[in-house]
C-alpha positions in Angstrom: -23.7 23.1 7.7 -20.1 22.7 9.1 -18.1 21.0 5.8 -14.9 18.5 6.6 -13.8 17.1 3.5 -15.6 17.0 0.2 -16.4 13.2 -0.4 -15.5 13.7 -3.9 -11.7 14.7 -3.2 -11.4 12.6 -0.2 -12.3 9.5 -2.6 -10.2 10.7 -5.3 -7.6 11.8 -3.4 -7.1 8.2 -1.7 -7.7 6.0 -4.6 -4.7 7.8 -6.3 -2.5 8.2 -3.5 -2.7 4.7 -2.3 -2.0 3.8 -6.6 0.7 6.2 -6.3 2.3 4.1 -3.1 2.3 0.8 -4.9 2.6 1.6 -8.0 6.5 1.0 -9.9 8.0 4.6 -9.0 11.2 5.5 -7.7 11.1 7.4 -4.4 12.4 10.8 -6.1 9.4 10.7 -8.7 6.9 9.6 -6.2 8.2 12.3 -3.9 7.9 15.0 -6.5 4.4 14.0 -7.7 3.0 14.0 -4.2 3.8 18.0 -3.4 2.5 18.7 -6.9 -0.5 16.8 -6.2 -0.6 19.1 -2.8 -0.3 22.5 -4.6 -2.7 21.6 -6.8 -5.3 20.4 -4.6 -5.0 23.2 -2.2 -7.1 25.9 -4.3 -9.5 23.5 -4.7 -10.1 22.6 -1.4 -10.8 26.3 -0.8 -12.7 26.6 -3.4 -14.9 23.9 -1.8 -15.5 26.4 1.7 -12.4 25.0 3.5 -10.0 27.5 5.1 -6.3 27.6 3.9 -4.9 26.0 7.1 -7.4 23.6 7.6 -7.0 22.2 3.7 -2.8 22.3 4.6 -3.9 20.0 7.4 -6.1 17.8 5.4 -3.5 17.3 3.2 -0.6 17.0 5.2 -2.3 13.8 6.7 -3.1 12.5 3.4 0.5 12.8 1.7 1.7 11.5 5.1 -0.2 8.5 4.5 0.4 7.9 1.1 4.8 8.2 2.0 4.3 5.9 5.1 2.6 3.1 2.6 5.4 3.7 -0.2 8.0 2.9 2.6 6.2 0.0 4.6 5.4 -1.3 1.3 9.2 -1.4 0.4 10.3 -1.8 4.1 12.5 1.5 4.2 15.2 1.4 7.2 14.8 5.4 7.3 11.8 7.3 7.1 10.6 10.3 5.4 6.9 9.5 6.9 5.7 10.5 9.7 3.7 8.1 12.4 -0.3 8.8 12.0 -1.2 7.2 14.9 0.1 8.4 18.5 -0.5 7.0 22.0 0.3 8.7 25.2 0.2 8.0 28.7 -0.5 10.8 30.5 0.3 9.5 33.9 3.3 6.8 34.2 0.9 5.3 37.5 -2.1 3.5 38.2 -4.0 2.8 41.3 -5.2 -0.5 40.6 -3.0 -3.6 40.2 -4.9 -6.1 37.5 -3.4 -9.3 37.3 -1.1 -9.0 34.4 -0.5 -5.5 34.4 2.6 -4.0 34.5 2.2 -2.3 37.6 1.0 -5.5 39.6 4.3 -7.0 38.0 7.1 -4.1 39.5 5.0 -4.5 42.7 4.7 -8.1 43.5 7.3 -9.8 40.9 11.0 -9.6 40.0 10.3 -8.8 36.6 12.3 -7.0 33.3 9.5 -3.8 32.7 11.2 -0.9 32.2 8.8 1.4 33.9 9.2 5.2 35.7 6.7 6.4 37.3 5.5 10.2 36.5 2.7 12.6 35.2 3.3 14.3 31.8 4.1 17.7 31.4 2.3 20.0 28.7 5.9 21.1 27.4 6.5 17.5 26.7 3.3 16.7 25.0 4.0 19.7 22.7 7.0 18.5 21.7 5.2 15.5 20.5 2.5 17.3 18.6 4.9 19.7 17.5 6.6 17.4 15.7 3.7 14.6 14.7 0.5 16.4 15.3 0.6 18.1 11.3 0.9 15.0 10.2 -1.3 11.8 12.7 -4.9 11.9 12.6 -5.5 10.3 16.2 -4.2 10.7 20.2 -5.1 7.5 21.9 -4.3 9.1 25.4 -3.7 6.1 27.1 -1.4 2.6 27.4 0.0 1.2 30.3 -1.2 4.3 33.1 -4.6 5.5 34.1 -4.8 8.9 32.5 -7.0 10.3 34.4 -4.8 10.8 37.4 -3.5 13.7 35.8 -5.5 17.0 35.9 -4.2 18.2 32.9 -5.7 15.2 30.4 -8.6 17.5 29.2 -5.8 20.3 28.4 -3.8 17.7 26.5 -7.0 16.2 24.5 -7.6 20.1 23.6 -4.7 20.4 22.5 -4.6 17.1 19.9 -7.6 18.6 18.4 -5.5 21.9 17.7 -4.0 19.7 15.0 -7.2 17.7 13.6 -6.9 14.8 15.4 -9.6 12.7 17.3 -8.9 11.6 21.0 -9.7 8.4 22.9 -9.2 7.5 26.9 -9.6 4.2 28.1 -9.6 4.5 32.0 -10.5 2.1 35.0 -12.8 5.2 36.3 -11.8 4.3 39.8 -9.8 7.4 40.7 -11.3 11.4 41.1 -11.4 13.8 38.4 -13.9 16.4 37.0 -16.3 14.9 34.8 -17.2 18.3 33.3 -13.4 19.3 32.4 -13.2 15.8 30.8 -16.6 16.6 28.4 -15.6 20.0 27.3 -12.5 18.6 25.9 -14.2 17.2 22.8 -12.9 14.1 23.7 -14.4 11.7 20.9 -14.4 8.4 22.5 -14.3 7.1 26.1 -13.7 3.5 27.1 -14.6 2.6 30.7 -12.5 -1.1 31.6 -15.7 -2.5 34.3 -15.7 -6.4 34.6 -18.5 -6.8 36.6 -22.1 -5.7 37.4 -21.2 -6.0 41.5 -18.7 -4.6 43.1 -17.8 -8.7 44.2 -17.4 -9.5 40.6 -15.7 -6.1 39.4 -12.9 -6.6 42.2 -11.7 -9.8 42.0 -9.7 -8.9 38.6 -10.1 -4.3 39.1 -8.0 -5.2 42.0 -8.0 -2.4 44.6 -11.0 -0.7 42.5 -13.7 1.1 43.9 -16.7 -0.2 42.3 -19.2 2.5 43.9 -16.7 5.3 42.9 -17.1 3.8 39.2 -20.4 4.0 39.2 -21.1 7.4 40.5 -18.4 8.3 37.6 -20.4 6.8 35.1 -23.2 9.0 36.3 -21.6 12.2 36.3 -20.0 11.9 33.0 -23.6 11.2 31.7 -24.9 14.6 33.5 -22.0 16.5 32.4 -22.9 15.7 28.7 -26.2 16.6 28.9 -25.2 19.9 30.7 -23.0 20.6 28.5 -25.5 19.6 25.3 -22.0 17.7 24.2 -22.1 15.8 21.2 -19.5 13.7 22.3 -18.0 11.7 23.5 -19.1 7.8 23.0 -19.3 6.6 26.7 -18.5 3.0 26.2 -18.5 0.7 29.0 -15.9 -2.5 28.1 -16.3 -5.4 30.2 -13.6 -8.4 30.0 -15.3 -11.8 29.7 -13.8 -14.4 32.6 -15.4 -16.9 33.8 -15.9 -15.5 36.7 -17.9 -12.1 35.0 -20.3 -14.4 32.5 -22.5 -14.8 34.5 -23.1 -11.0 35.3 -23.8 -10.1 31.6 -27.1 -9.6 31.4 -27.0 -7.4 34.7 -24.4 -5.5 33.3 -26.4 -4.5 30.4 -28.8 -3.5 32.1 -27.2 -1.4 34.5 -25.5 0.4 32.0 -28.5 1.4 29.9 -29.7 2.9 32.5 -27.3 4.7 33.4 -26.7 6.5 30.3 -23.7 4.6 29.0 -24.3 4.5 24.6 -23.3 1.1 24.1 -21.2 -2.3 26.2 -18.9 -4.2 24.6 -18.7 -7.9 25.9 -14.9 -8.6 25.2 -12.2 -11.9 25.3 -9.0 -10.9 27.8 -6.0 -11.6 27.6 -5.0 -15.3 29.6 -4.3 -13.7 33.2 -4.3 -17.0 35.2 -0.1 -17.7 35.2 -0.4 -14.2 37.1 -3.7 -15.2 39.4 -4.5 -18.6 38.6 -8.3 -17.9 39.7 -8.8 -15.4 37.0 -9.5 -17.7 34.2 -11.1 -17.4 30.5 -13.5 -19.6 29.3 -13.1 -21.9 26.1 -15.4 -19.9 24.1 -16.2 -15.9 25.0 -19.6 -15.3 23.8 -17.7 -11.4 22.9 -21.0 -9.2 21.2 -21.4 -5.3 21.3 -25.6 -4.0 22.5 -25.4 -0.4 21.9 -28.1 1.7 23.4 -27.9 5.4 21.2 -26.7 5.7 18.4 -27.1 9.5 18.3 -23.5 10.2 19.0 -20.6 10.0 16.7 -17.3 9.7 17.4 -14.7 12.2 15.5 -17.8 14.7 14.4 -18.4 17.5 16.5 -14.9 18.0 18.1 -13.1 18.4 14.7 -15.8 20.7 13.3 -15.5 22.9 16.7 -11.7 22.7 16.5 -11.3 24.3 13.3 -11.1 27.6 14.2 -8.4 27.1 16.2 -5.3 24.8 14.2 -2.2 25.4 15.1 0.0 27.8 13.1 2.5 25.0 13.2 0.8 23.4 10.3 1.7 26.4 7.9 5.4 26.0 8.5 4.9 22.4 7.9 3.0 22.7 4.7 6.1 25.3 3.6 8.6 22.2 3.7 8.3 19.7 0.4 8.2 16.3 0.6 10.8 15.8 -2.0 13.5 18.0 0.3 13.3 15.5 2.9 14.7 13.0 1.0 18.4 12.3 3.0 18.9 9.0 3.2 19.9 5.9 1.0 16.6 3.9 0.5 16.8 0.7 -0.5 14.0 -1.6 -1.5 13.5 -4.9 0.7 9.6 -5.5 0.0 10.0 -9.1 0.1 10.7 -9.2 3.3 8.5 -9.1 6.7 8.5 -6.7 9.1 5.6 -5.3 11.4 3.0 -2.3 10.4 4.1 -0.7 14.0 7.6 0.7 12.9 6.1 2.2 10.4 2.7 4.0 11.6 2.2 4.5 15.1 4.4 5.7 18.4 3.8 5.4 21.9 5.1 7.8 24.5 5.0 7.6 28.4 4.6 10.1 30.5 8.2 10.5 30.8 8.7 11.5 27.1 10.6 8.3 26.3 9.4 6.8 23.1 8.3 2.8 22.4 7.9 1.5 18.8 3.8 0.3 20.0 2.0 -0.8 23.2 3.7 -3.6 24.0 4.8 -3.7 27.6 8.1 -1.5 28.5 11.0 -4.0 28.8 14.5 -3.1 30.0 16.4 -6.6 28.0 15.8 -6.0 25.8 14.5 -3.1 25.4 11.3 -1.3 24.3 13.0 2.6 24.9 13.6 3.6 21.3 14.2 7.5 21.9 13.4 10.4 24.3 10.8 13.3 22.8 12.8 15.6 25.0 16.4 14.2 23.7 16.2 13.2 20.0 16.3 15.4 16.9 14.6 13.0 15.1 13.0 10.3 17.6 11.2 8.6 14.6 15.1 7.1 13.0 16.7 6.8 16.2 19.3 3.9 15.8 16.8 1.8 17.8 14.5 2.2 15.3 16.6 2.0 12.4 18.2 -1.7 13.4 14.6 -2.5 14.3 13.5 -2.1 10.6 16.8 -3.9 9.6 16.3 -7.0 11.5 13.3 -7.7 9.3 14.8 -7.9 6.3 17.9 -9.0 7.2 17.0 -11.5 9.3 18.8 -10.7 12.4 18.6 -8.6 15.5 21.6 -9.4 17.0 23.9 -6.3 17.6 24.9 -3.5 19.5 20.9 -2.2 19.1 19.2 -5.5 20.5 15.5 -4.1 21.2 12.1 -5.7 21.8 11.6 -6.6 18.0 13.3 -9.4 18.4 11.6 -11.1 21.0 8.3 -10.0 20.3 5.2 -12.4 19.3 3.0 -10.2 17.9 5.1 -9.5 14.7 3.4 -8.3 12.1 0.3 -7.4 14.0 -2.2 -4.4 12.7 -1.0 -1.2 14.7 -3.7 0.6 16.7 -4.6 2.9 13.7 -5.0 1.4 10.9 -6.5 2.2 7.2 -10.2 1.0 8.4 -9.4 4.1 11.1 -8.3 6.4 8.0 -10.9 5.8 5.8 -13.2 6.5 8.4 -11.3 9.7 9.5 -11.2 11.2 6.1 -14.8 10.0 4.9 -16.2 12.7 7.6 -18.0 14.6 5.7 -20.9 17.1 6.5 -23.1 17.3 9.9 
């Protein structure tokens, strides 16, 4: 029996971090009892069966939490935390050009997206984890590019789960790549975008798809599995509800239990139709989830199996205190708004340049916060930093005028959220 985390410290260990966070503690204090609490949990996670660097890595993620809810909570301009949720684009380019989509806009629009198209290096990934992987519990590999277009995605999910982190892909499907490479990753969960149970349906929105090539995809990632006697990952087939794709819903379901697929997800879009005006949503989505085995689970097997292999990285880490990172001024502005993004996730593009969430890449202004490959610390660039100020002082205006300021979705939940924690840390046995 493979353990994760007792329950019994990963309940205890929460509950009194998260009254830590919010409790009435000055930073110093609350910085002090968190590497006490780390020291002394540390021989007792051994004690419990755990290796030395894999409870360092438990715990790193846990403290990392509790300091990034102690700042959002008291709106911080610089951070000590670390972001625990990280998406990447693996490839800057996508061969398909959905209306709405970024790369339909640079193609057929004069349009503000700040957009470069490339395939990420490994150097540039492992600058990333380096830096974040100790600390994040999830990789989304994916945003505004079809990841796999580069070769090297499986390599880059491998090496995410070097640091204890579950992996996602969302992907179109409608390119080449080898299904088996892809499995043996321990990827955790794969989302396949397919709106439409004929290949009429699918391509008036997947435009320039290949729905044949989508299906034979499906089919090989479904014999790969089995081959491979994978427990992962969750094949998940998403399909966008227009009202042009209703009507194929019941097909669709079909199709994909039998084709293997463990479970469709009927979803509302996004309003496309100022970009194609016959794309169109209807006034109610009748959105629902059928889920055909429930067998596989998501984050299980890929953490247990990547175990033995953590990155040393962690240890030198674990060696720095959380009370000698303290080098800022920090202020407390908790009455004011601000949004959970600037203080829990990052994106990256395959370029290395770093965006505060997934919202799409503008040049004016802009969404470029930082470079992994340029910035000491990419998480406080000035970017950032005026980002978190305009909040609470109530204006972006500047010389560090960035998307923040224009953006509708303030405030909005940030791809990982605490649901996602709790989830990641109540992973117990197998």
């Amino acid at each position: 029996m493979n353990k994760i985390l007792p329950s019994n410290i990963a309940n205890d260990l929460l509950q009194y971090l998260s009254y830590l966070a919010e409790s009435e503690i000055s930073l110093y204090e609350f910085l002090k009892q968190i590497d006490i609490l780390n020291r002394k949990s540390l021989p007792q996670m051994r004690k419990k069966g755990l290796s030395e660097r894999h409870a360092k890595a438990i715990l790193l993620k846990l403290s990392n939490i509790a300091v990034s809810r102690y700042q959002y909570l008291r709106r911080h301009r610089f951070l000590i935390a670390r972001p625990f949720g990280l998406i990447v684009d693996p490839s800057n380019a996508c061969p398909l050009e959905c209306p709405g989509c970024i790369h339909r806009k640079r193609k057929f629009e004069k349009s503000n997206i700040d957009w470069i198209n490339g395939t990420l290096k490994e150097k540039t990934l492992d600058k990333l984890l380096a830096t974040f992987g100790p600390f994040a519990i999830n990789t989304q590999y994916f945003n505004w590019g079809e990841p796999l277009l580069n070769k090297s995605t499986p390599q880059f999910i491998k090496n995410s789960r070097r640091f204890l982190m579950r992996t996602s892909v969302s992907t179109n499907l409608s390119v080449n790549f080898d299904a088996e490479a892809l499995i043996s990753s321990g990827l955790d969960y794969l989302v396949m975008s397919i709106d439409g149970a004929t290949a009429a349906t699918y391509e008036k929105y997947r435009v320039g798809g290949n729905f044949g090539l989508v299906l034979s995809n499906i089919e090989k990632l479904v014999e790969a599995r089995k081959k491979l006697k994978s427990q992962t990952p969750v094949i998940v087939w998403q399909y966008l509800l227009f009202d042009h794709t209703i009507s194929e819903m019941d097909q669709a379901k079909i199709l994909a239990e039998k084709l293997g697929v463990d479970r469709i997800i009927f979803a509302e879009p996004y309003d496309v139709s100022k970009y194609d005006p016959k794309i169109t949503k209807p006034n109610k989505c009748p959105v629902r989830v059928d889920v055909f085995d429930t067998k596989v689970g998501a984050g299980r097997w890929s953490i247990v199996n990547a175990l033995s292999n953590l990155d040393p990285i962690i240890d030198d880490q674990w060696e720095t205190t959380w009370f000698s990172r303290m080098d800022d001024t920090f202020t407390d502005h908790s009455k004011s708004e601000t949004c959970l993004w600037l203080y829990m996730n990052m994106a990256m593009d395959a370029k290395g340049r770093i965006m505060p969430c997934c919202f799409e890449p503008l040049s004016n202004p802009t969404s470029i916060f930082g470079d992994i490959n340029k910035n000491v610390d990419v998480f406080n660039t000035s970017n950032y930093i005026k980002s978190r100020e305009g909040f609470f002082k109530s204006d972006f205006d500047g010389d560090h005028i960035t998307v923040c300021s224009i953006c509708p979705h303030k405030k909005s939940t940030p791809n990982i959220n605490y649901n996602h924690l709790k989830a990641y840390f109540n992973i117990v046995e197998f």
